[in-house]
N, C-alpha and C positions, 0 to 999 in steps of 0.2 A: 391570376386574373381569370375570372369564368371566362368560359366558349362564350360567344356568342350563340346564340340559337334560333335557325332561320326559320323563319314563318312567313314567307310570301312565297306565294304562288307563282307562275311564269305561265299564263295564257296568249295565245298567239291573238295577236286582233286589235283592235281598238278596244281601248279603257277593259283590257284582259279578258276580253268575250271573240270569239269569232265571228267571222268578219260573214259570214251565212247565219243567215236568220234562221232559227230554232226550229219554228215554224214546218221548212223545209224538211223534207227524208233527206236528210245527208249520206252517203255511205262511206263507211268507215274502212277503213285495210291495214292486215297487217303485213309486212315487209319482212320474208322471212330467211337463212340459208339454215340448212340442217346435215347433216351427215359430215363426212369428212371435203372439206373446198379449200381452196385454193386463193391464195392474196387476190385473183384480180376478180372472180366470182364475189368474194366477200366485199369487196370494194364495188362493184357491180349490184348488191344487194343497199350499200348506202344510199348510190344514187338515184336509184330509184323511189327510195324514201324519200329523196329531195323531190322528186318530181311528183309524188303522190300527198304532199305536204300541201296545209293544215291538217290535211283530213286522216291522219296516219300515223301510228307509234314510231316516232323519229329515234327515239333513244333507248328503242327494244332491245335488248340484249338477249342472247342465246348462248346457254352452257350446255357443254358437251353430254350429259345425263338428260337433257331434257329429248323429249319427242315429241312428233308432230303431233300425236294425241295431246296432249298436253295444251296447245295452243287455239287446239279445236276444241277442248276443253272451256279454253277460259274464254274464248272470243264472244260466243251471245252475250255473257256476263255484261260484258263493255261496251256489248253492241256491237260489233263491229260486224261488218254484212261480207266482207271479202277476203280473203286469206292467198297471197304471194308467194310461193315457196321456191325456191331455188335450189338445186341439188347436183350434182356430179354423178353421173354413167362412164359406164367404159366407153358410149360410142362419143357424146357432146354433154353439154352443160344444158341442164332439163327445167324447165319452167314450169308451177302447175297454178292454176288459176281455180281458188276457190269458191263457189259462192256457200255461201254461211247463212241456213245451216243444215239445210238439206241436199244441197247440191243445185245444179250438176257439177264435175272438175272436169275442166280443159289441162290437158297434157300438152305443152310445145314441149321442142328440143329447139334451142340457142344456136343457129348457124353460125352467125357470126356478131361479134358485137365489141364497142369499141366507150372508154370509157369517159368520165366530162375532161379528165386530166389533157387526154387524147387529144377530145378534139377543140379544148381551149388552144392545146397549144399549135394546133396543125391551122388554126383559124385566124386572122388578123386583126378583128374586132371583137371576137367573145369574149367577153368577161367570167367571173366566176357569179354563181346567183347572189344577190342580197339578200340579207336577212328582210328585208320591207316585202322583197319579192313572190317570196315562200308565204305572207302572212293571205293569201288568195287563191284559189285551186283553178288549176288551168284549165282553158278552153280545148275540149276534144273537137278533132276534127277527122273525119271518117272519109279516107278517099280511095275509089278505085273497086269499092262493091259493087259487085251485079245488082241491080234492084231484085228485090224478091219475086218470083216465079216459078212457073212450074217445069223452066227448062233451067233454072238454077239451081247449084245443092244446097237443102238445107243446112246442111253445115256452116256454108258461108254466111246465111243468117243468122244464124246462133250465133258463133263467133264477133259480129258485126252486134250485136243486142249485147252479148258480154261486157264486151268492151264501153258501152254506152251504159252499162249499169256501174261500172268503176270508179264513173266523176258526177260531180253535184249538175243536176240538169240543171239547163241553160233556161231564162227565162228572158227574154230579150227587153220587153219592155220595166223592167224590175233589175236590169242590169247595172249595176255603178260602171262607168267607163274608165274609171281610174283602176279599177278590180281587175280589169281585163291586161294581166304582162303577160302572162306566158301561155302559148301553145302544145301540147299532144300531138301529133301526127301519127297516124294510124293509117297505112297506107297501104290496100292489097297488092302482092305482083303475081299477075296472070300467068307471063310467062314460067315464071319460079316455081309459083305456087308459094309463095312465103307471103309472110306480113310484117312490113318493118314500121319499125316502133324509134319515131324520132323526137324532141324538146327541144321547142327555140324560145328565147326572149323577144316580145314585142318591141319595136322603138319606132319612133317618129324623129321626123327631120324635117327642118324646112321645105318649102318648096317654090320654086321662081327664084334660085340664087345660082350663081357659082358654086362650085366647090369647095375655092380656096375663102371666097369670103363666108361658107358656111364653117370652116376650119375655124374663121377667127371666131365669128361667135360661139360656136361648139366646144371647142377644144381640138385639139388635132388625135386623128384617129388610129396613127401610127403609136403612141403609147399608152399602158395599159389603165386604167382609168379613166382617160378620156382628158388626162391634164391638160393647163394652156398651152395654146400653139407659143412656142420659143421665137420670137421675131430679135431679139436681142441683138443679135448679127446683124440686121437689116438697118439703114439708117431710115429709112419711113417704112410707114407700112403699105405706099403704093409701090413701093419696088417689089415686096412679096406680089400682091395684089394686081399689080399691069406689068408685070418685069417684060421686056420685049424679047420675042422668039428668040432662043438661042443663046440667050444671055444667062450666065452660070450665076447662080448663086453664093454668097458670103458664106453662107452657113451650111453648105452642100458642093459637092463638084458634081453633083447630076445635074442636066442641064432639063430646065423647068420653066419651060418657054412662057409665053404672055397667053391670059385667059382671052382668048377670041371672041370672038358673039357664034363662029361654028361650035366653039368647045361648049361655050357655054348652054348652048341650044342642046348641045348632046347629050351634058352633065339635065337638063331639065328632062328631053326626052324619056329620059332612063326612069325618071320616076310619075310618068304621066301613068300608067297603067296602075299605079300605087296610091295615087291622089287620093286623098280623100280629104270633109269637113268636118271637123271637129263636132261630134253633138255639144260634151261637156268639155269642162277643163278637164286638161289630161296633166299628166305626171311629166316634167319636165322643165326648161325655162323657155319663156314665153309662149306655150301652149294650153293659148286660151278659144273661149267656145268660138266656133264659128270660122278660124284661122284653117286654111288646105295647108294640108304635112301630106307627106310620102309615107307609107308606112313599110317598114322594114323587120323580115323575122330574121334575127342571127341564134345560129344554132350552138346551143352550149351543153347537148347530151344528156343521156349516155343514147347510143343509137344500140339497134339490136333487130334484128333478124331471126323472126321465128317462123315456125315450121310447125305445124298441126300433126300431131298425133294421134289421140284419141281424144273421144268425149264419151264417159259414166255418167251414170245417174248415180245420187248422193254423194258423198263423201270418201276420200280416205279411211280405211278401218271400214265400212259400211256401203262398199260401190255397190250399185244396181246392173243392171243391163248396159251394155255398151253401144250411144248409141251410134257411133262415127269409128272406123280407125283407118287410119294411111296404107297400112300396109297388109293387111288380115281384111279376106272378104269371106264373108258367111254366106251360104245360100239362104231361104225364106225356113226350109226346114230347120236350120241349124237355129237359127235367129228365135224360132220357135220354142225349138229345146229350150233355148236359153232364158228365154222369157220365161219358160215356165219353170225352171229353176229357179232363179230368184225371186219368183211368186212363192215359190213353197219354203225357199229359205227365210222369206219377209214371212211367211205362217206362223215358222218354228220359230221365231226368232221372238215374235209377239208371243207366243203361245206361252214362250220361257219369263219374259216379264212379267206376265198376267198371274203367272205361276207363284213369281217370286213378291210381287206384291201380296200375294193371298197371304206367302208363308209367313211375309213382314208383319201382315197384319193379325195374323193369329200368334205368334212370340209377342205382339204388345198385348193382347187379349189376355194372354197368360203372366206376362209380366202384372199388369193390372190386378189377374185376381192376387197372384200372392203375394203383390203389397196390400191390400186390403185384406185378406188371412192374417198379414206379418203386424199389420195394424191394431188387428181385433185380439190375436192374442196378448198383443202388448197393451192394451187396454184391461184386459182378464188380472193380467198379470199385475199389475199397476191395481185395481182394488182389492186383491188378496194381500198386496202389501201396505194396504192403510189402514183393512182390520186390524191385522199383527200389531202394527204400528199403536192401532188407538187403545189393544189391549192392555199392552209393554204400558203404554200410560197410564192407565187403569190401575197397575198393580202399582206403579211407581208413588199414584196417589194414596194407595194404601198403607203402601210402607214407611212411605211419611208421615203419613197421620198417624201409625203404633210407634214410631218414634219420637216424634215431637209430644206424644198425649204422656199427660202428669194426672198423677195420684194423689189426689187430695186426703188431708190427714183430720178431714169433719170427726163428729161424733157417731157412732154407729148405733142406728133406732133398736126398738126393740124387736120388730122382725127381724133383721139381718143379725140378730143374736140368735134367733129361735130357730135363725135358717141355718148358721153355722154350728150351730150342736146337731142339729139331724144329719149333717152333711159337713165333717168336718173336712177345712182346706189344707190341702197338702200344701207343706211348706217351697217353698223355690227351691233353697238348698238342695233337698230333695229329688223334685224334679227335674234338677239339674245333673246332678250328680251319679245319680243310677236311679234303680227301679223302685216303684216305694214299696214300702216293706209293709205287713200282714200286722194286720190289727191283731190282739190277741182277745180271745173271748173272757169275758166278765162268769165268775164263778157266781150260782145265785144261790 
């Protein structure tokens, strides 16, 4: 039996388009580890791919022969505007932040960082992402920056602007509110001097209930999916729901007293500062327009903790001037030198291209002429052989026609008698045979 042979396509989005209008500058990333890493780096590079999803090569693979030139290579090709690279030092796990395709590169090193496995399981409500969830690119949220100033470092601006060119800008009134699951956290710490980098999922919950009668309609939040709460044990459901203080449970020996109007006032307090109203319908059951939910982020990773390095102009293979670094200070002279180093290297550097275009273009100058040489004598050549050709014909029609021609055996007039006694004809045999032989003279 033939293979089957697949021909559909797998586009993330509604009806296999993505879910951002075209329209938009999207920016695109790649998700990269290169050198030699380690299970939880490499597993640290997936999930990040989960969190930079729709907008990101999910299913990039990298073989051991390949290099970072390679992928800075092919990334304008596809578009893609941002390049992730993850790598292993002797001192920590190195982070470099692309912009594509002239730079600049941000350098962190990875303090510390913890992965979705982690902190699903360190958590009591996260779940693992959905696939529906991934089909929308998350909301950045930027906290803890200095506003820009002239007693602030530039760096932390730059850094703060990187960051904000990595996800599709936010357009509020053009916003779908179903679009909106999941958050970025981007959060500077002062005292550190780090920037940790956290992902939670959105959710809503009712709001003006109890707890346990949010359970019932929710699901209970103690197992994982969110399955129905288990009342089986119970013989009504107001004995879960009013069970009186102190009184144990069927289906529990914890003892899970009666819902008060103080508990219940507490369980409400908790999410007054969360309230909100519905614009549209949201993603859920019964969250429709106009309905107050609490809204709730739970975090399902990877968290990570980075640390500023440096910042270059351009690229990998092609850095410029430096224009940040942590731990290396230059004075204005040094800063100088160096600037005007890689002015002269960016000289030579052009000088050699412009070079190498000229040479490109003078080898096809040359190739050109002696195809047209290679041409013209192959044309020369090509009518000395159809003379030959038409002569060879020539003769062939000759030879045919003293072959095929016949001798008529008419009567012969009386000139070609008077002609053949002045000028007798040698016989053929004769002329065949050898040379002809000498008349002999007539005695008078």
């Amino acid at each position: 039996m033939a293979r089957r042979r697949k021909n559909r396509t797998h586009l993330k989005g509604k009806g296999g388009q993505l879910s951002v209008s075209p329209s938009i500058d999207v920016p695109k990333s790649f998700v990269i580890k290169h050198g030699h890493v380690g299970t939880s780096l490499t597993q640290l590079t997936r999930d990040i791919r989960k969190v930079m999803e729709p907008n990101t090569a999910t299913r990039l693979r990298e073989r051991s022969r390949n290099k970072l030139k390679d992928f800075l290579t092919m990334a304008p090709a596809l578009q893609v505007t941002h390049l992730l690279a993850f790598t292993l030092t002797d001192i920590a796990p190195s982070l470099r932040i692309v912009r594509l395709s002239n730079g600049p590169t941000l350098s962190f090193r990875v303090e510390r960082y913890s992965l979705v496995k982690d902190v699903i399981s360190s958590s009591r409500h996260a779940n693992h992402l959905s696939p529906v969830e991934s089909m929308s690119a998350p909301l950045l949220v930027l906290a803890s920056f200095p506003p820009p100033g002239p007693s602030v470092s530039p760096h932390l601006t730059f850094v703060m602007k990187t960051f904000q060119t990595l996800f599709p800008p936010l357009a509020p009134h053009k916003l779908a509110l179903s679009s909106a699951r999941r958050v970025v956290l981007v959060a500077y710490n002062a005292e550190r001097g780090t920037i940790d980098w956290r992902h939670f999922r959105i959710t809503v919950k009712p709001y003006g209930i109890s707890r346990r009668v949010r359970r019932v309609l929710q699901g209970s939040t103690t197992t994982r999916g969110g399955a129905i709460l288990d009342l089986g044990n119970e013989r009504d459901v107001a004995d879960y729901v009013l069970r009186t203080r102190g009184e144990y449970s069927n289906s529990s020996s914890v003892v899970d007293g009666y819902e008060s109007a103080v508990s219940e006032a507490s369980s409400v307090a908790e999410d007054d500062a969360d309230v909100v109203s519905l614009a549209e319908d949201y993603v859920g059951r019964n969250n429709r327009k106009g309905q107050k939910r609490a809204v709730r982020l739970d975090e399902i990773g990877p968290r990570m903790e980075l640390r500023l390095v440096k910042i270059t102009e351009g690229i990998p293979g092609k850095e410029g001037a430096v224009i940040y670094h942590e731990f290396v200070k230059k004075t204005k002279a040094e800063m100088g030198n160096l600037k005007a180093s890689h002015i002269a290297k960016e000289k030579l550097r052009k000088e050699r291209r412009e070079e190498q275009e000229r040479n490109v273009q003078r080898k096809m100058a040359l190739a050109g002429k002696a195809t047209t040489k290679a041409t013209a004598e192959e044309g020369i050549y090509n009518v000395g052989d159809s003379s030959d050709a038409l002569n060879e014909d020539e003769d062939n029609e000759e030879a045919s026609w003293d072959e095929d021609e016949e001798i008529s055996e008419g009567e012969v007039s009386e000139d070609d008698n008077t002609r053949n006694e002045k000028e007798p004809i040698e016989s053929e045999s004769e002329s065949e045979d050898g040379p002809p032989k000498k008349k002999k003279k007539s005695k008078q």
